[in-house]
C-alpha angles and dihedrals in degrees: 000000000000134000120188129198122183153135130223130206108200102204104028104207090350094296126129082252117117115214126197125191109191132177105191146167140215141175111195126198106172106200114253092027135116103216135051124203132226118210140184134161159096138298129192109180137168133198142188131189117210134169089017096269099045126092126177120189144184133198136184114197135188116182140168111215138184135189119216128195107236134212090038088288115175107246111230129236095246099045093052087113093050082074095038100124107248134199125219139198109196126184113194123184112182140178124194119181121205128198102141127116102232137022096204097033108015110180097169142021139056124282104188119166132176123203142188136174112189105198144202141171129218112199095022144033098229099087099055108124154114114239115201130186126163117176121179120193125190120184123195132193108193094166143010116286086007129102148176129213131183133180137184117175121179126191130191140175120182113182115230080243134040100226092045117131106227107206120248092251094060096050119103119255126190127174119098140050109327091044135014099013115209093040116090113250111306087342090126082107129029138173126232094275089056096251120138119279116223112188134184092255137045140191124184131173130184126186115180135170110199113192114207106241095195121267119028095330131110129192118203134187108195140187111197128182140169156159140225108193123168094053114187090236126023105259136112120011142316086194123099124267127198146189131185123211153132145259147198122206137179123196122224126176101263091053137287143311125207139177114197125177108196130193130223111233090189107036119186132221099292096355111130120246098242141327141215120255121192123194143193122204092341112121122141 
């Protein structure tokens, strides 16, 4: 749950520069985890669009932020600090680049974007670190009704320090249906009690052919695979994992609806051999 409050000046000093303050709040719960996360604070951004396809941003965050055991779990002794409130200053440039036809139902063109959080905390250590993703997407159209799509996504965090401790809520998860379809939500990497795996890197691929039905519906035949490395303790893979499927979608005007069923190509001990996933409004 999330609530927003701002305020935007289009044209900061005059320039061709637009400025957002912006106080919000948010309570997380990821699915498969063990912990939820409370967050408030404030955001001051600006941006500035250039060439047509290009945007660069900047943003400077504080936040106060505070982990919470779910499910009634007893907090151990020796993860008391884990829980410990924490405040962050975060400093985020960002640059998207845009050539594609269409934000809703691109079929051709080139979405690229680069982004960085330099952190900091301010009462504790453990939030010192640079945070880099870069995704690229490239969509191709060869024929009439039928498309291509193709996505890489990279993800990095390197501690100001090699012996930092990253907490768990800034780690990387993969595993759902905005990433790696089939596998339940940030379940790519799991430890030995079943709960979600978050690691310091992440790689993620999507290749995806969508037919046009006719009004308003998509078909899509898709292969997915991914990797969480890095993992806070040693257990699961670094290696990929991977799943194949298809999908049906229908287009409204608000955005579109999809329903996907993936299938696991390297299935574990009582892991299931796929899932459904349905969507409003995701597409990559």
């Amino acid at each position: 749950y999330r609530g927003d409050l701002g305020i935007t000046e289009p044209r900061f000093l005059r320039t061709q520069i637009k400025s957002t303050m912006n106080l919000f709040a948010e309570d997380r719960e990821e699915f498969n985890t063990n912990f939820g996360t409370r967050e408030r604070g404030v955001s001051l951004s600006f941006n500035r669009r250039f060439l047509k396809k290009f945007n660069a941003d900047i943003s400077f965050v504080y936040s106060y932020k505070k982990d919470y055991p779910r499910d009634s779990e007893h907090i151990l002794v020796n993860e008391e600090n884990r829980f410990e409130p924490r405040e962050i200053l975060t400093i985020s440039p960002s640059l998207v680049y845009n050539a594609t036809d269409s934000y809703v139902r691109p079929r051709k063109g080139l979405f690229s974007s680069l982004l960085l959080d330099i952190s900091k905390g301010i009462n504790n250590p453990l939030d010192d670190f640079f945070r880099y993703r870069f995704e690229v997407r490239k969509y191709y159209t060869p024929i009439e009704n039928l498309s291509f799509a193709l996505r890489g996504r990279v993800g990095d965090i390197t501690p100001f320090e090699d012996a930092s401790t990253i907490p768990e809520d800034q780690f990387f998860f993969l595993g759902g249906t905005s990433t790696v379809r089939g596998f339940d939500e940030n379940l790519l990497r799991f430890d030995l009690a079943g709960k979600a795996l978050g690691g310091l890197t992440s790689i993620l691929g999507n290749i995806e052919t969508r037919i046009d039905l006719g009004p308003d519906f998509e078909l899509s035949f898709f292969y997915d695979i991914g990797s969480v490395r890095n993992a806070i303790v040693d257990q699961g893979t670094d290696g990929f994992r991977s799943s194949v499927g298809t999908g049906l979608h229908y287009f409204t005007p608000i955005g579109p609806i999809g329903v996907y069923y993936g299938h696991k190509l390297d299935r574990k001990p009582d892991e299931s051999a796929g899932r459904f996933h349905f969507t409003i409004g995701f597409r990559f």
